[in-house]
Each structure stands twice: as structure tokens, then as C-alpha cells.
Backbone bond lengths (Angstrom), bond angles and torsions (degrees), N, CA, C in turn:
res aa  C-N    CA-C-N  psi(-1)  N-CA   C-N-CA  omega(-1)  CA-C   N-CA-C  phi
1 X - - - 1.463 - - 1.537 108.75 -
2 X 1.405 126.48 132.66 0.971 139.65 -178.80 1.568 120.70 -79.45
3 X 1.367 94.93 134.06 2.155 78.14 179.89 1.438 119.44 -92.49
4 X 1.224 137.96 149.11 1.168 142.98 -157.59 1.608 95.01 -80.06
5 X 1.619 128.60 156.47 1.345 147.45 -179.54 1.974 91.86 -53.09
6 X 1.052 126.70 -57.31 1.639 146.32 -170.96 1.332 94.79 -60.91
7 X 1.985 146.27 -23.87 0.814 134.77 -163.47 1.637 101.60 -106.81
8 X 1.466 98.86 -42.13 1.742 112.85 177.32 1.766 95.02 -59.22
9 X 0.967 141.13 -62.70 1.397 140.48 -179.21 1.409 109.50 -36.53
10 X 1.243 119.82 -65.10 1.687 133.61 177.91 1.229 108.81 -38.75
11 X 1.697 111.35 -46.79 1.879 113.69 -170.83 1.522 89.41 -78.56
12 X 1.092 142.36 -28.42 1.473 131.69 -176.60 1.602 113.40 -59.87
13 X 1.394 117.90 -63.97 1.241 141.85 168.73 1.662 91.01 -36.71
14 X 1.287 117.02 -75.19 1.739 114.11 -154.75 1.810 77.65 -56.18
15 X 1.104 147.92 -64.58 1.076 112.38 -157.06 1.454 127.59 -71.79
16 X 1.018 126.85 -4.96 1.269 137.58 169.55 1.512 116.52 -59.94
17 X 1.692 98.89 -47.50 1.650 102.57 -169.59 1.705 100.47 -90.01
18 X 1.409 119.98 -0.28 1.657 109.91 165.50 1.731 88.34 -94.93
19 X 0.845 153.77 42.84 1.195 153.05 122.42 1.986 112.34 79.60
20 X 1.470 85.02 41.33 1.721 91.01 172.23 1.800 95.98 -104.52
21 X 1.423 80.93 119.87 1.694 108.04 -169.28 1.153 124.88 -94.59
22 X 1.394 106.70 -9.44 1.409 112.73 170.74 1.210 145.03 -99.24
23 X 1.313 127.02 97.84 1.503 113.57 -142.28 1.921 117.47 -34.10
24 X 1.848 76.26 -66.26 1.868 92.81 -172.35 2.067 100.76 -48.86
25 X 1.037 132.52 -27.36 1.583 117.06 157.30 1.426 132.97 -45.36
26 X 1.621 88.08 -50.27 1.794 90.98 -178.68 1.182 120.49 -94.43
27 X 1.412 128.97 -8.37 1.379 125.79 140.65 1.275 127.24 -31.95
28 X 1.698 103.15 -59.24 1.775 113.12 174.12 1.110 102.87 -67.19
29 X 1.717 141.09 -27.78 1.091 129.30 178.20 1.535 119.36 -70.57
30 X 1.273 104.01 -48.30 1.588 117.12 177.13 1.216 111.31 -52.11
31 X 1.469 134.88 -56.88 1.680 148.09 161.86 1.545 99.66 -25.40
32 X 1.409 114.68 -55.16 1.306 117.96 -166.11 1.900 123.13 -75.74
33 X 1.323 91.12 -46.79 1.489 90.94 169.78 1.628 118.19 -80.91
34 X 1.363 121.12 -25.12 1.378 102.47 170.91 1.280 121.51 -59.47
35 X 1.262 124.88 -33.75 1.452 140.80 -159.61 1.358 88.42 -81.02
36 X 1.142 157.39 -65.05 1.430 167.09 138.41 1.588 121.41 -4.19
37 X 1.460 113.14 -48.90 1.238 117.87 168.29 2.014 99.16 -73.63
38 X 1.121 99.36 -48.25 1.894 93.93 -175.54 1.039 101.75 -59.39
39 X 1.581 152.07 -37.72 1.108 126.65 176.79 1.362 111.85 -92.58
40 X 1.398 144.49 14.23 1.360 113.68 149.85 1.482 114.18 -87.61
41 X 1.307 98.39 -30.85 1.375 103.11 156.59 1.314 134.28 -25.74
42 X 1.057 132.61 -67.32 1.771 144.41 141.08 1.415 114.71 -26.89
43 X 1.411 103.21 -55.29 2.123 105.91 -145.82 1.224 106.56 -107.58
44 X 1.780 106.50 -0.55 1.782 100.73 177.11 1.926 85.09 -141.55
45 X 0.718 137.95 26.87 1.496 140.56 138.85 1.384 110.70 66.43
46 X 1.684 106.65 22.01 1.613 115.48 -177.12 1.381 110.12 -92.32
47 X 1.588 127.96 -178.27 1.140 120.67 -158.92 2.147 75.69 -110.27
48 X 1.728 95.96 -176.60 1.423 130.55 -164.67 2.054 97.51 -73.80
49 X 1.016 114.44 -16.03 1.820 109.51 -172.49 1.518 72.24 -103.12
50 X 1.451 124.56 -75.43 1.784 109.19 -147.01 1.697 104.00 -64.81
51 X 1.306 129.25 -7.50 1.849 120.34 179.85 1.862 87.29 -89.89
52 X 0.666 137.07 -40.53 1.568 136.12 -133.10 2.206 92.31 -96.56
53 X 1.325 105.59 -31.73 1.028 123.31 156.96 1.629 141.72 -54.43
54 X 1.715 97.66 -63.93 1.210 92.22 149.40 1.632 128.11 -69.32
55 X 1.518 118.74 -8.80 1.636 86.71 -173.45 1.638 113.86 -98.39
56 X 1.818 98.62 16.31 1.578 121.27 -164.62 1.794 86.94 -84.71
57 X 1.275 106.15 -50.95 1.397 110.46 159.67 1.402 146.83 -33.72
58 X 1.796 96.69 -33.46 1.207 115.62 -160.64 1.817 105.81 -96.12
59 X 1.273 101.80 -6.50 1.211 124.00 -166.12 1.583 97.90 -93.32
60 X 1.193 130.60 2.57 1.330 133.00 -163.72 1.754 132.15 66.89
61 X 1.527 98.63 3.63 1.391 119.07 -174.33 1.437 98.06 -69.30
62 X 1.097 133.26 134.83 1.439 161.24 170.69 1.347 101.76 -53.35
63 X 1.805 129.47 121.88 1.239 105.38 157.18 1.203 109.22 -155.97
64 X 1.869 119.40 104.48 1.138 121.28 -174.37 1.634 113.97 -79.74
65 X 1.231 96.84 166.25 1.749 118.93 -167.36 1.324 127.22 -91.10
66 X 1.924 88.52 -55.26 1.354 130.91 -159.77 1.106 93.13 -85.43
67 X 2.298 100.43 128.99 1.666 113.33 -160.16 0.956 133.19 93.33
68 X 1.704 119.61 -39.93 1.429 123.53 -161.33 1.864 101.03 -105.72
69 X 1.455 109.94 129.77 1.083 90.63 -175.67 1.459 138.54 -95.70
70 X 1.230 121.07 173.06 1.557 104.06 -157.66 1.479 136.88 -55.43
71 X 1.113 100.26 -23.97 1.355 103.65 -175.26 2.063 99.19 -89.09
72 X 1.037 140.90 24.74 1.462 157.32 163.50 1.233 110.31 -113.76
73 X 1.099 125.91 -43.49 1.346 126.75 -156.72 2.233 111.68 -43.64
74 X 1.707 103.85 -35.68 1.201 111.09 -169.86 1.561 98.53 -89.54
75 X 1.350 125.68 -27.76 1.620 116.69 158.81 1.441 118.39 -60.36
76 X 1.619 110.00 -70.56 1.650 112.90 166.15 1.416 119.40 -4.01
77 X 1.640 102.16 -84.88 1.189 144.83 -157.87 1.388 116.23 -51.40
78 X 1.303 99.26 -27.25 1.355 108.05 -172.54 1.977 119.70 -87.09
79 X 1.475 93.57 -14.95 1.659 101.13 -164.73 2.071 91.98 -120.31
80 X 1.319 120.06 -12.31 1.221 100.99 163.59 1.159 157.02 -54.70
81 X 1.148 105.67 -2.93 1.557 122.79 161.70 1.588 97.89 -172.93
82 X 1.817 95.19 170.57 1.557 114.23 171.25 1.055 125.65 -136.41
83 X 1.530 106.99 30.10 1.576 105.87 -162.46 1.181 110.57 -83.49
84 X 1.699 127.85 9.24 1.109 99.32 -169.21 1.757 106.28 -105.88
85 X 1.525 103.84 7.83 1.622 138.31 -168.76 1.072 88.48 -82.49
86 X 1.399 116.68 -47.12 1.851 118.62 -157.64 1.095 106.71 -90.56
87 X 1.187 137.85 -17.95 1.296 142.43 165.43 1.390 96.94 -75.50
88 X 1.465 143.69 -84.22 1.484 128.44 155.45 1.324 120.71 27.56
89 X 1.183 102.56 -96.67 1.442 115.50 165.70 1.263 146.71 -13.42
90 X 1.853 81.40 -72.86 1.852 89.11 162.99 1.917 119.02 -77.23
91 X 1.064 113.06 -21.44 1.376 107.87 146.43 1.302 137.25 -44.56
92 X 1.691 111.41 -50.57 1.745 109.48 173.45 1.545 85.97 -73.16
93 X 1.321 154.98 -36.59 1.494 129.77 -164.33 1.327 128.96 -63.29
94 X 1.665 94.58 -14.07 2.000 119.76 -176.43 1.234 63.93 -91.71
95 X 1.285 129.09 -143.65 1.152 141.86 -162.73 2.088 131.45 30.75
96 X 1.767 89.10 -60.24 1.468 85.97 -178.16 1.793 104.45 -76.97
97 X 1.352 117.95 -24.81 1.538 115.98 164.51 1.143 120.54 -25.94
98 X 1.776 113.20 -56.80 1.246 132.76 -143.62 1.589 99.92 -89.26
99 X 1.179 103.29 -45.02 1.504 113.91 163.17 1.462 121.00 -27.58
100 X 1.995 84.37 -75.52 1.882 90.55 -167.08 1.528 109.00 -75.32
101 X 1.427 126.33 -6.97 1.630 129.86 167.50 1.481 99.26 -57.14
102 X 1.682 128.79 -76.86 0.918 119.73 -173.56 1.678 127.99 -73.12
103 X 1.234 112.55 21.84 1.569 119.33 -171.84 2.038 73.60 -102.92
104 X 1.376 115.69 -58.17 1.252 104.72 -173.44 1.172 145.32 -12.89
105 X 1.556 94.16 -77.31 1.422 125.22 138.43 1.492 121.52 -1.79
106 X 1.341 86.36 -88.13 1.805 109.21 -174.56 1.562 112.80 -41.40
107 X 1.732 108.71 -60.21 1.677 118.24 153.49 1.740 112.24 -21.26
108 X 1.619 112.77 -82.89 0.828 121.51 -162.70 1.635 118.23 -32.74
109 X 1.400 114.50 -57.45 1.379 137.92 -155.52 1.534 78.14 -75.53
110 X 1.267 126.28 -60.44 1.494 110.85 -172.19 1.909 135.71 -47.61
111 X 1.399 76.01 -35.57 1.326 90.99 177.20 1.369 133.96 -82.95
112 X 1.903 108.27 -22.60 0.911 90.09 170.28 1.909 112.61 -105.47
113 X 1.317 100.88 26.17 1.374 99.87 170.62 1.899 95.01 -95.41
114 X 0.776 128.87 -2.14 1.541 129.10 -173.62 1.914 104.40 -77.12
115 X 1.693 101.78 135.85 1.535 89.68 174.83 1.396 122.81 -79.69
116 X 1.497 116.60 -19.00 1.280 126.38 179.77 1.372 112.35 -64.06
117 X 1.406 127.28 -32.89 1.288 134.48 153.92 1.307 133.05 -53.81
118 X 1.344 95.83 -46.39 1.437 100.80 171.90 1.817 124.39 -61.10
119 X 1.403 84.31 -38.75 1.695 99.94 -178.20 1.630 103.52 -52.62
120 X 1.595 94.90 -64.03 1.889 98.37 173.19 1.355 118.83 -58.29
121 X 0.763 139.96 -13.29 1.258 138.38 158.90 1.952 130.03 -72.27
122 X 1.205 109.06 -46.89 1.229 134.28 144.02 2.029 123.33 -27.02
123 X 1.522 88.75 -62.13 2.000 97.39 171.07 1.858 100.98 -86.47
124 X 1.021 108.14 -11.82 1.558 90.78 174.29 1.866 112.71 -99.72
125 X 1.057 85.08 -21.38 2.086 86.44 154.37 1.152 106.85 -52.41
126 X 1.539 99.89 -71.64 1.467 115.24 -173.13 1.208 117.00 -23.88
127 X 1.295 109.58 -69.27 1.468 131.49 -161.23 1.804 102.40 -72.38
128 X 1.122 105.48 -0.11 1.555 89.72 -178.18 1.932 92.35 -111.22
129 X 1.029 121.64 -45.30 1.412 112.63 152.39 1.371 143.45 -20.16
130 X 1.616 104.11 -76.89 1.281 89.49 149.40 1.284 143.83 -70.14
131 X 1.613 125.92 -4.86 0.928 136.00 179.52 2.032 99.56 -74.44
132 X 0.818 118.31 -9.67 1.620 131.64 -144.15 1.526 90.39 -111.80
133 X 1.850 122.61 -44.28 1.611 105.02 -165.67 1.329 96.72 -85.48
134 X 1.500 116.74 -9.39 2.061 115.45 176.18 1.470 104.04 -60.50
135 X 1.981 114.40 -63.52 0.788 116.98 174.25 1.724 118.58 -175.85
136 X 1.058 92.09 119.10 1.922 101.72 -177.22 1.514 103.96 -17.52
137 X 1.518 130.85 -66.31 1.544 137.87 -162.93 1.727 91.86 -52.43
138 X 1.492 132.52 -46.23 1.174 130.09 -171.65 1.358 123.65 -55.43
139 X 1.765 112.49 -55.44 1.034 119.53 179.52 1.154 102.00 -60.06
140 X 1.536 132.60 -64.65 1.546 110.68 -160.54 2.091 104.37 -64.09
141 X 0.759 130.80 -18.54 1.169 123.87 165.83 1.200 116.34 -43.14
142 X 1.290 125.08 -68.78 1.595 150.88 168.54 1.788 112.16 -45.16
143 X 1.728 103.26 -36.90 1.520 87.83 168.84 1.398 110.83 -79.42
144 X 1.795 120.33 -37.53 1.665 121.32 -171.55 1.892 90.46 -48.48
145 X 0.779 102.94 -47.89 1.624 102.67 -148.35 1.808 102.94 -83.69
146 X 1.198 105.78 -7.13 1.980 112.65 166.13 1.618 98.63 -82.75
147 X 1.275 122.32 -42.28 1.164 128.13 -146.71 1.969 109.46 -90.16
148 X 1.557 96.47 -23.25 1.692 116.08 -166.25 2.045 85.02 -85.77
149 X 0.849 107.21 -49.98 1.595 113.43 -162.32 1.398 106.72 -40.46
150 X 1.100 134.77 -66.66 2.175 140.79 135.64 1.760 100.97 5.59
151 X 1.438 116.51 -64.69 1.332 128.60 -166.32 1.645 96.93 -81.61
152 X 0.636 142.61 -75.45 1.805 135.98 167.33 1.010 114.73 -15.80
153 X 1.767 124.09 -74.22 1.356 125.71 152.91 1.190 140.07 -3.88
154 X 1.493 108.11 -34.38 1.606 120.96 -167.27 1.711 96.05 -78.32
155 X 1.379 96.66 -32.69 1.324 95.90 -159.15 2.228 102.78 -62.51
156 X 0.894 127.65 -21.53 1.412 141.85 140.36 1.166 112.16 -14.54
157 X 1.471 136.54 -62.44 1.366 134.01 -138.21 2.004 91.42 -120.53
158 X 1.432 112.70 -27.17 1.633 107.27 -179.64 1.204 139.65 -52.70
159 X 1.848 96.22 -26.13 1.494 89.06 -166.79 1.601 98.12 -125.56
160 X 1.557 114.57 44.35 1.328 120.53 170.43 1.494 87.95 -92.71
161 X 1.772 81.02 156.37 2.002 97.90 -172.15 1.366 98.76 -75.54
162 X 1.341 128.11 148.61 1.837 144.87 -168.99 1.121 119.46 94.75
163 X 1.656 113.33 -29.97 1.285 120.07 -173.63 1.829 131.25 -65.58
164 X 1.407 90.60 -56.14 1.785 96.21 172.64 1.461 112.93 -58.12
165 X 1.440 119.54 -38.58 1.453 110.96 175.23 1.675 124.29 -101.49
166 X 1.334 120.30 50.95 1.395 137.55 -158.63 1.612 95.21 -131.42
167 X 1.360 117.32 107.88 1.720 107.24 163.28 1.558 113.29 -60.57
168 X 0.867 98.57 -51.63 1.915 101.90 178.11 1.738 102.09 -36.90
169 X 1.149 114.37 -34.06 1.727 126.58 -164.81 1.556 125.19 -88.11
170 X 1.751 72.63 -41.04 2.105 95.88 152.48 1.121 122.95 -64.96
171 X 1.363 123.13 -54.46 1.854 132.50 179.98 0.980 103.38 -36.00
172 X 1.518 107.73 -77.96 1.210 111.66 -164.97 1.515 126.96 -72.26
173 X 1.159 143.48 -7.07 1.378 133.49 131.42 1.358 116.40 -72.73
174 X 1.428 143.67 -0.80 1.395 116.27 132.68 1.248 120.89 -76.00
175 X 1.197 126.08 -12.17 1.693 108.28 151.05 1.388 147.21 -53.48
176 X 1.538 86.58 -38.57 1.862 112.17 165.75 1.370 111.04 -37.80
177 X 2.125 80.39 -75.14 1.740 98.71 170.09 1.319 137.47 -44.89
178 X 0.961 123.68 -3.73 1.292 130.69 -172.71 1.886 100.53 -109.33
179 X 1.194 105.97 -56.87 1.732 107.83 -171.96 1.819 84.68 -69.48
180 X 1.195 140.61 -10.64 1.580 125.85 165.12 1.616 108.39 -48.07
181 X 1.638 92.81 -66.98 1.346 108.13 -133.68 2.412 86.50 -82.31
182 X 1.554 93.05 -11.11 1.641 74.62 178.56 1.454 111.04 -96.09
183 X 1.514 123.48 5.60 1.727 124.43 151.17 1.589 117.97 -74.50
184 X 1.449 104.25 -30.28 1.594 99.49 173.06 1.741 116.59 -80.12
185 X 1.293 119.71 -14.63 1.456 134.92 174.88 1.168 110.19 -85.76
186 X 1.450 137.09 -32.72 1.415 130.56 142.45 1.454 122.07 -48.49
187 X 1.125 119.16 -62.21 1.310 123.83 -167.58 1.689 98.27 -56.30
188 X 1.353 132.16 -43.25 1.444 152.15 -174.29 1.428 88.78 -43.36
189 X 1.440 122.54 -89.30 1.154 161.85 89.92 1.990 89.73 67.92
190 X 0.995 114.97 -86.28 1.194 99.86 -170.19 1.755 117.05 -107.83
191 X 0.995 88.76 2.48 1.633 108.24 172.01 1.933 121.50 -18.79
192 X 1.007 118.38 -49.56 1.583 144.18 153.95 1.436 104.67 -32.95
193 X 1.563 122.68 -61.74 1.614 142.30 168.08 1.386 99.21 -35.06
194 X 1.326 122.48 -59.29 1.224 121.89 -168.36 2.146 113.19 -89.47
195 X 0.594 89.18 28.47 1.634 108.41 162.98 1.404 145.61 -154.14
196 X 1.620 114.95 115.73 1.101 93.95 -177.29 1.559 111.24 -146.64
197 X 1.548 107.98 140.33 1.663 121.85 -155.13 1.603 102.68 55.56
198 X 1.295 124.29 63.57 1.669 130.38 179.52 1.722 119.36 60.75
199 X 1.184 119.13 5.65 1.186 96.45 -155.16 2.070 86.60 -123.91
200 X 1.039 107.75 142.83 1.252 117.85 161.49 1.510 139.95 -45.15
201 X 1.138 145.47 125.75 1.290 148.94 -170.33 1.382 116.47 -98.37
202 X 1.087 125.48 33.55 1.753 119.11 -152.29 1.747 110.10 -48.44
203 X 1.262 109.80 1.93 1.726 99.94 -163.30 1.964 74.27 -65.08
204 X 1.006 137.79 -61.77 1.462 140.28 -131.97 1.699 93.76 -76.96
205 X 1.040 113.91 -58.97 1.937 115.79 -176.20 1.490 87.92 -31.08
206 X 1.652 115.61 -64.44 1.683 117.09 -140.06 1.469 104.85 -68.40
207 X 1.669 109.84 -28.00 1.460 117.00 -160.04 1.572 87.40 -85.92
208 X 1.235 129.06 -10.21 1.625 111.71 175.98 1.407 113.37 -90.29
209 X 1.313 114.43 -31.03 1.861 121.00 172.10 1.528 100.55 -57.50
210 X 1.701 100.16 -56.27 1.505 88.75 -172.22 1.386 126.45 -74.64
211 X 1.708 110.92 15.01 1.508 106.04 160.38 1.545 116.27 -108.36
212 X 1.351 120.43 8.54 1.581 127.15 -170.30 1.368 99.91 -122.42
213 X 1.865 117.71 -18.21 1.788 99.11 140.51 1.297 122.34 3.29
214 X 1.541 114.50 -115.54 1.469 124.03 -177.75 1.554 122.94 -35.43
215 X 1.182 123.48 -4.31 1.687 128.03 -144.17 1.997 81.85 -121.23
216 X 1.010 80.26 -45.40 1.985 80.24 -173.49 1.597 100.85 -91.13
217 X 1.073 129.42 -22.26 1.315 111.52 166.68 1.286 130.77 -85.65
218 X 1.580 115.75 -9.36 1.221 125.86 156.54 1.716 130.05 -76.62
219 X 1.343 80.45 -9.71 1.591 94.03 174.52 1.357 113.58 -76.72
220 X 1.223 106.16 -56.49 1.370 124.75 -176.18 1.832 108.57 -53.30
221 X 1.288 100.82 -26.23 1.839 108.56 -177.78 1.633 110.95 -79.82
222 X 1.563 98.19 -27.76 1.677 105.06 -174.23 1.340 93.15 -82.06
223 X 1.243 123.01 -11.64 1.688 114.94 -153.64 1.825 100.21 -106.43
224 X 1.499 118.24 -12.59 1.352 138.24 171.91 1.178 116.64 -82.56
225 X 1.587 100.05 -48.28 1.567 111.35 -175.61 1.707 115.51 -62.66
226 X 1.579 117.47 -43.98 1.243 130.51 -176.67 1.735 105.51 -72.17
227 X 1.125 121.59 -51.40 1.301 125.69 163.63 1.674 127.75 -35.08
228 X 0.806 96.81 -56.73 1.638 112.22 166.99 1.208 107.73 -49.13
229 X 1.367 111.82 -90.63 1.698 125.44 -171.45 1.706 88.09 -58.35
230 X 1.099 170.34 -15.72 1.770 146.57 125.25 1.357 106.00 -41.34
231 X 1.171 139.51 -58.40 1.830 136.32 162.10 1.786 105.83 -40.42
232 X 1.038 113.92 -36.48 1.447 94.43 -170.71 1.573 114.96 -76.23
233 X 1.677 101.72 -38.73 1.504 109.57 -160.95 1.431 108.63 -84.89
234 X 1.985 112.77 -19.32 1.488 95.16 160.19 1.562 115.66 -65.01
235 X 1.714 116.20 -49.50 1.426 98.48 -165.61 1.274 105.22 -48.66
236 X 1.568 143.04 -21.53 1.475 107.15 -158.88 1.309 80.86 -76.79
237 X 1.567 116.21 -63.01 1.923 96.06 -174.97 1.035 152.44 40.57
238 X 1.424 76.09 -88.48 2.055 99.69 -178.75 1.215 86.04 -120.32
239 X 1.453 144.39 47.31 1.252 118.83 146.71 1.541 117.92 -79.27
């Protein structure tokens, strides 16, 4: 049995007010419980509150009885907890991790078997070289500022509509965030290496940018690529 447009709306709403915030979640959620309520619907011959109920249940959501009286119980019942949403959740968050780790990967190896990469990679040696016999302070200037341009960029894809409230959209800029903050924990990290009797060593700073090149620009591709395809699947959305 099919659910009416007025019934698909209702399961949207209940998920809204158990507080799954993310669109691209409750889509997969919504997909999932309608299909679930329509077939008990059919194969156990109950009406649209008692199927839609049990599978609120089925979700691990908590839903006491006792006290509430009967004719509430399928309003109640339905908003008393969400834990089994929130558990959900943090499940697709293992999940989309695991994803964009090995999509990484996959990028990486591609890219740097690519000649067009290679080529860019090649003038940005270059360019930090010669930037290097002018003067050490330059080149690493020239790499911060090759390397920030990726991170600027992002700012492009953030404040399209779907995006801030998209886990898929979240992941993956805490992935960013994360390979950020573990180049600044190296550098932290060995910082001492790069000094000695007060004075700076830049051969070592530059030779570490110029090995996290490829690593941050592949980031920046996983971080385009996921963005997009979240831009695409809201417009159909609300198209």
C-alpha cells in the first residue's frame, strides 16, 4: 500500500521534530521508513499510525506506554525519544569517514600518476627554487601562499544552499580540518629541527610544503568533488 503525498510529508516533519538535522540523513531516513511503513502496511494489515510506530520502534527509539493514554499514545510515542536517529547518524559519520579516506586514496594515486599533475608540480618546484636562490624568507612565502589558495577556495563551495546542513558536507571538511591541523602539529612538533643557535633553517619548512603539495591538493579535489554531488542532490530536492 502506497502512502499518500499528506503521509510522506508527516514522516518528514516527525523527523524534523526528533531533530535529524541533516537533510541528506533524512532523506535516507525518509526512503527508509516509508518503504517500511508500506510494507507493514500491506503484509500485517495495520493502519499508517500503528506501522509507522512500530518501525519508530524499530529504530531503537524508546517508546513508553505506561500512563499515557490511549488515544496519545501514537502522538506521544512518536517524539519521546531519538536515540535511535542519533545513533543513525553517528553510524553514517563512521561510514562517510571511511568512504572519503578511501576515495582519498584512490584521488591520490590518480593524481599523482597523472601528467598534468606532474607538470604542475614540476613549475612549482621550480618556482620555489628559484624563489629560494633570491631568498629563503621568499620561497617559503610563495609556498604558504601556493598552498593557502586550495584553502581560500573552499570558501567557494560553503555557503552554497545544502551545504552547511549536509553530513556528507560536514565529513568532509572535517577531513580537511583535520589533515590542517596535523601539518601544523608537525611543524609544532619538530620546530627545534628547524633551528639552530636562533636562527632559522628554512631549507626544512619549504622541503616539507613541498612534500604535502600533492596531499593538500588532493584534498582540496575530494573536498570539490563531495561538494558538488551535495549541490546536485539538493537541487533535485527542491526542484
Amino acid at each position: 500500500m502506497k502512502l499518500t503525498k499528506e503521509e510522506i510529508q508527516f514522516v518528514d516533519n516527525y523527523l524534523i521534530k526528533n531533530e535529524v538535522k541533516y537533510w541528506d540523513v533524512r532523506l535516507e531516513l525518509l526512503d527508509h521508513i516509508v518503504s517500511a511503513v508500506e510494507d507493514k502496511m500491506t503484509n500485517d494489515g495495520i493502519s499508517f499510525n500503528e506501522a509507522l510506530l512500530d518501525v519508530h520502534r524499530g529504530f531503537g527509539n524508546q517508546c513508553i506506554e505506561f500512563g499515557v493514554p490511549k488515544g496519545k499514545i501514537f502522538e506521544s510515542g512518536l517524539y519521546q525519544s531519538n536515540i535511535g536517529f542519533k545513533k543513525f547518524t553517528k553510524n553514517k559519520q563512521k561510514e562517510i569517514s571511511r568512504k572519503n579516506r578511501k576515495r582519498y586514496w584512490v584521488l591520490l594515486k590518480q593524481t599523482l600518476l597523472s601528467y598534468s599533475f606532474m607538470l604542475e608540480y614540476l613549475l612549482f618546484v621550480m618556482m620555489i627554487f628559484v624563489s629560494y636562490q633570491y631568498k629563503p624568507k621568499t620561497a617559503l612565502l610563495v609556498a604558504l601562499i601556493t598552498l593557502a589558495i586550495p584553502e581560500l577556495l573552499k570558501f567557494k563551495y560553503v555557503f552554497r544552499k545544502g551545504v552547511r546542513h549536509s553530513l556528507n558536507a560536514n565529513m568532509v571538511g572535517l577531513l580537511n580540518s583535520s589533515f590542517l591541523c596535523f601539518q601544523g602539529a608537525i611543524l609544532n612538533f619538530y620546530k627545534d629541527e628547524f633551528t639552530y643557535n636562533g636562527i632559522v633553517d628554512y631549507r626544512y619548512i619549504i622541503g616539507f610544503y613541498v612534500l604535502i603539495y600533492p596531499l593538500t591538493r588532493v584534498s582540496f579535489m575530494l573536498y570539490k568533488e563531495v561538494l558538488n554531488v551535495t549541490k546536485e542532490r539538493y537541487q533535485l530536492l527542491t526542484s
